[in-house]
C-alpha positions as a Markdown table, in Angstrom:
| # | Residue | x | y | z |
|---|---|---|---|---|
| 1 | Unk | -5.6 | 74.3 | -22.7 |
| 2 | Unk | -5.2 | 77.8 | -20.9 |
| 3 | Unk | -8.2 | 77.6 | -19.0 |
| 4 | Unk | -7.0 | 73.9 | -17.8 |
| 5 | Unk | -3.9 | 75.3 | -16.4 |
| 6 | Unk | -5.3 | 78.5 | -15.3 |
| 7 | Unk | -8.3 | 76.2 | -13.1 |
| 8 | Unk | -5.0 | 73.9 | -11.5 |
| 9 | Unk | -2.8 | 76.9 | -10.8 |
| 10 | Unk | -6.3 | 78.5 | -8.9 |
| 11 | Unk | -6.8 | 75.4 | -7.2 |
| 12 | Unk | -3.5 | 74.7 | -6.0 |
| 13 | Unk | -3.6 | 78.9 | -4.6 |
| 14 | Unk | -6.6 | 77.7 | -2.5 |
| 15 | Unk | -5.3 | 74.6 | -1.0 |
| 16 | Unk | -2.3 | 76.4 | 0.2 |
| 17 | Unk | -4.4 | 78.7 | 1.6 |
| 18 | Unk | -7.1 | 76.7 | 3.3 |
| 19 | Unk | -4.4 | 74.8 | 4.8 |
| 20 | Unk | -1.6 | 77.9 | 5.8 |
| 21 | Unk | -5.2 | 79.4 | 7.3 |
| 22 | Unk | -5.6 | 76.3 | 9.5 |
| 23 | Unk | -2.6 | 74.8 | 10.4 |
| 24 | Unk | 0.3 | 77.6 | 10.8 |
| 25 | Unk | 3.0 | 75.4 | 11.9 |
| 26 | Unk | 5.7 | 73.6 | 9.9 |
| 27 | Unk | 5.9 | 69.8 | 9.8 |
| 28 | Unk | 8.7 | 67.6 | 10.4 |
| 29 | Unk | 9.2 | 64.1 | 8.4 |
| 30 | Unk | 11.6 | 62.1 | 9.8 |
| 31 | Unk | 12.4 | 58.6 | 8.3 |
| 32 | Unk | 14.3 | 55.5 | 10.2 |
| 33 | Unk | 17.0 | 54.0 | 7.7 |
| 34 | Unk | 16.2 | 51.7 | 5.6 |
| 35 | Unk | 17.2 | 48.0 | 6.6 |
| 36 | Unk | 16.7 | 45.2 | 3.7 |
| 37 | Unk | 16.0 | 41.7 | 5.1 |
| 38 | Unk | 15.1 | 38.6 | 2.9 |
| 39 | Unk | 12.1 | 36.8 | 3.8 |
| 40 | Unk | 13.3 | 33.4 | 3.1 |
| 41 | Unk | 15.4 | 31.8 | 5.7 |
| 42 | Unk | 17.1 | 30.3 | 2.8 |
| 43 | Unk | 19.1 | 33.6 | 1.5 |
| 44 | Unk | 18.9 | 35.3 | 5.1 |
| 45 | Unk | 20.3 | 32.3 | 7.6 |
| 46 | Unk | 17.8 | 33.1 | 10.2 |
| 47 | Unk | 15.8 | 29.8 | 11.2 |
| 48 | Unk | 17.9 | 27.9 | 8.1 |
| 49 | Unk | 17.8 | 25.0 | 10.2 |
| 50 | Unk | 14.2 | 24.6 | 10.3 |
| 51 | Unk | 13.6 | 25.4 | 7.4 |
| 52 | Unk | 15.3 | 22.9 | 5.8 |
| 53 | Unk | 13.7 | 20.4 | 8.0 |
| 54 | Unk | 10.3 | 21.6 | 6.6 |
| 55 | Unk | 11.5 | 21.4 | 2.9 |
| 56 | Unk | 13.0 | 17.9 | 3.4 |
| 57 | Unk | 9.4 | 16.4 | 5.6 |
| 58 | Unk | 7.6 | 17.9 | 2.6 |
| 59 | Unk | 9.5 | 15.9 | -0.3 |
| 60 | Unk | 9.6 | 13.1 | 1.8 |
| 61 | Unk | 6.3 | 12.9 | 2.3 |
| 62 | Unk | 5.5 | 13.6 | -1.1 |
| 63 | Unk | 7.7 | 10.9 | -2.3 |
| 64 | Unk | 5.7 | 8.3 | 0.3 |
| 65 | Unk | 2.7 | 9.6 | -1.3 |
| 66 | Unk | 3.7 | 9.2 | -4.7 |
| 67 | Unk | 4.3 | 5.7 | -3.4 |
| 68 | Unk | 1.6 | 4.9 | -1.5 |
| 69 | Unk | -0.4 | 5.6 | -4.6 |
| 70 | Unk | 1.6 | 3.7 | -7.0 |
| 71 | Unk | 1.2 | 0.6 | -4.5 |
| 72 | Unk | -2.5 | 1.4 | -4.3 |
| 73 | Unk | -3.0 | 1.7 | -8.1 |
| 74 | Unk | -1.3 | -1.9 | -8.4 |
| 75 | Unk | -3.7 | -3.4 | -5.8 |
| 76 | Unk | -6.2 | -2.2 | -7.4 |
| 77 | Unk | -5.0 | -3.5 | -11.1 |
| 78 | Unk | -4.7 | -7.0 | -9.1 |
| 79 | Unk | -7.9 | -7.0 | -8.0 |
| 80 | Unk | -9.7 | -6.1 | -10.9 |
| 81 | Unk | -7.8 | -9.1 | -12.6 |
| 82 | Unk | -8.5 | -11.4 | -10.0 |
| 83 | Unk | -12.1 | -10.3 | -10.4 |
| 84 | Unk | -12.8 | -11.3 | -13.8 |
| 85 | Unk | -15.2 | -13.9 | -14.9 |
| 86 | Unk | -12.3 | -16.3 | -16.6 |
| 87 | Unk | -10.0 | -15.9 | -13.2 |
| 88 | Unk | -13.1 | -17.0 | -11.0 |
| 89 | Unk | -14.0 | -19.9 | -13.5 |
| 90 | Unk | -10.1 | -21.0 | -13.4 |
| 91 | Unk | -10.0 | -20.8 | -9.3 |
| 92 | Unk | -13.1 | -22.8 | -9.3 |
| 93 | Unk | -11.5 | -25.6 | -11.5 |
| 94 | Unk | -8.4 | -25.5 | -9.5 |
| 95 | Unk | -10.5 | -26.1 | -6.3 |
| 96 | Unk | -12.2 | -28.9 | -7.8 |
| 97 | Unk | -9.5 | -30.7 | -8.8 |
| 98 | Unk | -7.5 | -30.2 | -5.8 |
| 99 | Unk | -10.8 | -31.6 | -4.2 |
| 100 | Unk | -10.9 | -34.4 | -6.1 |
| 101 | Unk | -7.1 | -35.7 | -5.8 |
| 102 | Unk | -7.5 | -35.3 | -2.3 |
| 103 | Unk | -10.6 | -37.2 | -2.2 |
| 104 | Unk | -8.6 | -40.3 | -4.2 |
| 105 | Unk | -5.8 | -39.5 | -1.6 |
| 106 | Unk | -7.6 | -40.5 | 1.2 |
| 107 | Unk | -9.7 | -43.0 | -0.3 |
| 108 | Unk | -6.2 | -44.8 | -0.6 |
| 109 | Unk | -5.1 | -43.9 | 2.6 |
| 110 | Unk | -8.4 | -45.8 | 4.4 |
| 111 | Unk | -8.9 | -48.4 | 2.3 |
| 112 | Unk | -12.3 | -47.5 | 0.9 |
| 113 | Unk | -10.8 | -48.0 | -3.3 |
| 114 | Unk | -8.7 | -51.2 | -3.1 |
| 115 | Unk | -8.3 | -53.2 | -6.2 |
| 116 | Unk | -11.2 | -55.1 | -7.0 |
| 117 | Unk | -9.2 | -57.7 | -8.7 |
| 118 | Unk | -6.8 | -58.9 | -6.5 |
| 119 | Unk | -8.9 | -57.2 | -2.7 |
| 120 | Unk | -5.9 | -56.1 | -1.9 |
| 121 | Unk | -5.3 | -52.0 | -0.4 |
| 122 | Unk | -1.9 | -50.2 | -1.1 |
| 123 | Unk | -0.3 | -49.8 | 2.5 |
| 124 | Unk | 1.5 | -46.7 | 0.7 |
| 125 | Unk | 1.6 | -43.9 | -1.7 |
| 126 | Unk | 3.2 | -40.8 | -3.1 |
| 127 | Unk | 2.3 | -38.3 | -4.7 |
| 128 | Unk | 3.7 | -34.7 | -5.9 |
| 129 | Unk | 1.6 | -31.5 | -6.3 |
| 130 | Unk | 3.3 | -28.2 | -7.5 |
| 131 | Unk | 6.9 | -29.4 | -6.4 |
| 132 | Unk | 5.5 | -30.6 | -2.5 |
| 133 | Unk | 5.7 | -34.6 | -2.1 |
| 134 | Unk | 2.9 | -35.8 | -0.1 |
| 135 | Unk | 3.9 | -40.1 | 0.8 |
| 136 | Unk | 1.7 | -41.6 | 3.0 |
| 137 | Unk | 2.0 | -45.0 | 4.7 |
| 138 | Unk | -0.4 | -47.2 | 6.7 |
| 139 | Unk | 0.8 | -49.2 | 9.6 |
| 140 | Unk | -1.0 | -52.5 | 9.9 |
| 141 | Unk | 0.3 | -53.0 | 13.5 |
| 142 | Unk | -0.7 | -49.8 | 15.5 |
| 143 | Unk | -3.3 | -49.0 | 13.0 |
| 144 | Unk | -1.9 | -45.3 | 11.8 |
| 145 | Unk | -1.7 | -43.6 | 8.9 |
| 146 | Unk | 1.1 | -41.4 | 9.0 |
| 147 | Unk | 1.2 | -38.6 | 6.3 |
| 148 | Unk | 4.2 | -37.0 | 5.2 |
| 149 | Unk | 3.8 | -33.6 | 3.5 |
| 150 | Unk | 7.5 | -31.5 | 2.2 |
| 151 | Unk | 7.4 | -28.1 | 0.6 |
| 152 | Unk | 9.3 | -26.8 | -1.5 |
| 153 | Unk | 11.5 | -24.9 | 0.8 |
| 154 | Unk | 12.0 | -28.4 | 2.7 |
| 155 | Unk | 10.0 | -27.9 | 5.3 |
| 156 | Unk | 8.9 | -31.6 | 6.5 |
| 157 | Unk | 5.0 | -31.7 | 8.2 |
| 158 | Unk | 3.6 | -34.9 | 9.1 |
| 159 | Unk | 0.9 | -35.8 | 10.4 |
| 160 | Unk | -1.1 | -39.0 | 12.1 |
| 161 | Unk | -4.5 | -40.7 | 11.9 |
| 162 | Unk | -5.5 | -43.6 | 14.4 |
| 163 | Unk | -7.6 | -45.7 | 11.1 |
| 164 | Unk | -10.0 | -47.7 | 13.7 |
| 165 | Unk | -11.4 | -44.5 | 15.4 |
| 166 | Unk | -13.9 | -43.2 | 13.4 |
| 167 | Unk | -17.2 | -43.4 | 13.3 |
| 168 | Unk | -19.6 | -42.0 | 11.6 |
């Protein structure tokens, strides 16, 4: 332990003397005074207005994101169930059978199903699909069919077909 004090104390004597050998003049420290400023314009006031500008863009835009995801997660979910086997099979059906009723529709409308029995064709007919009424009527005179379609919402379309000027 002595020898480890006596080997600082002897190095300590020549560093004061290497440096009193080479630089003999005395050194002045001055210091400024010490000023504290907070970083964060949010305790110091100084560009609060932007900075709560920036905080508010970037939870809005989180938020949109948050949505935009959500919304894009749904789709997805949709899709997927839309793109099973059963929901393809049931669309199919669905078209088929609309295919078909409309085929019988028009059938009707033109004459081309009458009643064997009695040769006579219904100048008329009605019928109702999903809540819409579709009522159809043929006039013998001018040779129209007018058809009639109204929604749900009550929205009337009609629409008219000269009979006597097709041919195919």
């Amino acid at each position: 332990m002595k020898t480890l004090i006596k080997i600082v104390l002897f190095g300590a004597a020549l560093l004061w003397l290497c440096g009193w050998a080479f630089d003999n003049t005395i050194k002045y420290v001055q210091a400024s005074e010490l000023d504290f400023q907070f970083g964060n314009p949010a305790f110091s006031g100084n560009g609060y207005g932007t900075h709560v500008l920036s905080v508010d863009q970037l939870q809005h835009q989180r938020k949109k994101d948050q949505e935009d995801k959500a919304k894009s997660a749904a789709s997805a979910a949709l899709r997927a169930e839309n793109n099973t086997t059963i929901a393809k099979f049931v669309k199919n059906v669905e078209s088929r059978i609309y295919a078909n009723l409309s085929k019988q529709l028009v059938d009707n409308m033109f004459g081309t199903s009458c009643d064997s029995e009695t040769t006579t064709c219904a100048t008329s007919g009605t019928a109702d699909v999903e809540g819409s009424t579709i009522y159809w009527v043929k006039d013998a005179t001018t040779g129209n069919i007018t058809l009639t379609i109204t929604d749900t919402t009550g929205t009337v379309s009609t629409m008219t077909v000269p009979v006597g000027d097709f041919v195919f």
